[in-house]
N, C-alpha and C positions, 0 to 999 in steps of 0.2 A: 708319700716317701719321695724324697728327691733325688736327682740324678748322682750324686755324689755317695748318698746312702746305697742305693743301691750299687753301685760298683763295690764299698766296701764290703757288701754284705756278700755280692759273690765272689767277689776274690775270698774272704775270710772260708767260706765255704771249702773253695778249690783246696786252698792252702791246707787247711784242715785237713782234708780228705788224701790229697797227695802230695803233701810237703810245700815248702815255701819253692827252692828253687829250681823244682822242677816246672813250676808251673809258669806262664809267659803272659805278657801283654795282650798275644794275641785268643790266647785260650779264655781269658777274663774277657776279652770285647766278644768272642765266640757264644758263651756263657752267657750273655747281655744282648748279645745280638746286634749288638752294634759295632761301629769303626772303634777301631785306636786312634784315629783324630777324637773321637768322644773322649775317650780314655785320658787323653794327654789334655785336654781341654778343662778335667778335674784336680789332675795328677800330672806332676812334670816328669817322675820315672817312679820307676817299682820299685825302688826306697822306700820314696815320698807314699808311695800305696799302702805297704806293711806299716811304717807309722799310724796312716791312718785307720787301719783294719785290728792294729795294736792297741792302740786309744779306744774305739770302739768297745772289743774286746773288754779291755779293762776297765770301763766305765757300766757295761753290760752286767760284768762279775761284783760291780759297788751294787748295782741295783740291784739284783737277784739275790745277794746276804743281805741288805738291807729288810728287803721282801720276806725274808726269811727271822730275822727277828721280829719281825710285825708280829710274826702268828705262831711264832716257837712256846712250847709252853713253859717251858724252865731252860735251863745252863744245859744242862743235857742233851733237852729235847734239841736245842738249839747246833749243836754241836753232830748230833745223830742228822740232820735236814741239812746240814752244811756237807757233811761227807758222800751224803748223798747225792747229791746239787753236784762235789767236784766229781764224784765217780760219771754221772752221767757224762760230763764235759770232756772227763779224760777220755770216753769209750769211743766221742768224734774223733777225737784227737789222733793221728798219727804219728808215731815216733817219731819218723824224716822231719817234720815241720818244729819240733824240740830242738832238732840236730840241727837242721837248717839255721834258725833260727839261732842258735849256739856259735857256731862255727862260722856263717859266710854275712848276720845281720845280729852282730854281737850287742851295735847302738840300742837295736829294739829288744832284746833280750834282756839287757839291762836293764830296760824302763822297768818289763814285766820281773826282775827281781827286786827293781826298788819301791814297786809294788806292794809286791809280796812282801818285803819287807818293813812296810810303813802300814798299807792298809791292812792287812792278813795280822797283822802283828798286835793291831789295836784291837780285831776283834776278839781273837783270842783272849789278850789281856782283860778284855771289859767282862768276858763269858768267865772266865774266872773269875772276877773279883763278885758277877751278879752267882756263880756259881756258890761261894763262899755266904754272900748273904742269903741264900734260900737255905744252906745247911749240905747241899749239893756235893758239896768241895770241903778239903778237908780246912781246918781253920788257918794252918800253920803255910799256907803256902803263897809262896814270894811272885806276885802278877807278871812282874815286869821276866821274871827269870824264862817262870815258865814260856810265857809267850815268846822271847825268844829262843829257846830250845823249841817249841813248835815249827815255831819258821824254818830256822835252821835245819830240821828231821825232815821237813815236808819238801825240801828240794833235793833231797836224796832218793824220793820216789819215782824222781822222772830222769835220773842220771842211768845210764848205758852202763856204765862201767860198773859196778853200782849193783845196779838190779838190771840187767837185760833181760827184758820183754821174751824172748826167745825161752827164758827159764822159767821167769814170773809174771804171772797176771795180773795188772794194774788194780781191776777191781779189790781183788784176795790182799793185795799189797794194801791199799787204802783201808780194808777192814780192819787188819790187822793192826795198821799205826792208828786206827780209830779205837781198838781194845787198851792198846796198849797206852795211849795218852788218856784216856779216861781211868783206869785200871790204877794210874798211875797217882792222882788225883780227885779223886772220889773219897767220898765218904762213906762209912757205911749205909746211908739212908740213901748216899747218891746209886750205890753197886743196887740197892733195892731197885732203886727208877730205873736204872737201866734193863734188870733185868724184867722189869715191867713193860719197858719197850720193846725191847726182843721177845718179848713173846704174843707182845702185841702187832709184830712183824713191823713195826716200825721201822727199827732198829738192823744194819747192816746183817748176814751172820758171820760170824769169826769163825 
């Protein structure tokens, strides 16, 4: 691992755990153990960090759905190992580092919804359409629609305003937009598989 990896990987850490900007220069070379002359010798400033800790990030979350349709067994199962994957990710997650992110490093926020919007967008779509040919999915439903309506719901689960954490539990939040989009688009054989997942504990509970 090189010097550059690893500083992203413990700022992304930090950041995670207690928000983007609360956390300093000095507390990432702390964390590493080394000067901020190392620090800036990667990185010109803590912009330039969050891009790169952003990037990372978003490249990590290709490869781990990626990983994820290797070994999914259907549209389903696929979609049940994905919610899973984001619940684990959101429980690192800290609300400050959403807000942070939102509000004071808007540039890098926007990658991670044009992200969300391109790549989240494709998978969806494709998990439906593979949906639709296993019998999964119902026949009559429009890929491109759906998938955006996906996208679209799914950034509603990390808005404050919205659903504040203080009321709702992210994990119960996810289950439920997991019932509810499959619920939604299933078919009868597909409502069978699912309930074959859930009882094979695969499957989130709602």
């Amino acid at each position: 691992m090189n010097t550059k990896t690893k500083i992203l990987e413990a700022a992304r850490e930090l950041f995670m755990r207690y928000g983007v900007r609360s956390v300093t220069m000095d507390d990432i070379a702390r964390e590493l153990g080394v000067s901020k002359k190392t620090l800036y010798q990667v990185v010109s400033n803590k912009a330039e960090l969050i891009d790169g800790v952003v990037d990372q990030f978003l490249a990590g979350e290709e490869l781990a759905i990626a990983f994820i349709q290797s070994k999914a067994e259907d549209a389903i199962s696929e979609m049940l190992l994905i919610t899973q994957h984001v619940t684990q990710v959101l429980r690192q997650l800290k609300p400050a580092t959403v807000y942070d992110l939102q509000k004071y490093y808007r540039e890098a926020w926007n990658r991670v919804e044009a992200h969300h919007q391109d790549h989240v967008y494709q998978v969806v779509k494709d998990n439906v359409e593979t949906g639709i040919k296993e019998g999964l999915y119902r026949s009559d439903l429009d890929s491109d629609f759906i998938a955006r309506l996906y996208v679209s719901k799914s950034f509603i689960l990390v808005d404050e305003e919205v659903f504040p954490l203080r009321e709702f539990d992210r994990d119960k939040l996810l289950r439920e937009f997991f019932d509810y989009h499959i619920h939604g688009i299933a078919s009868p054989k597909g409502l069978e598989v699912l309930e074959k997942y859930k009882k094979q504990k695969q499957a989130p509970e709602a």
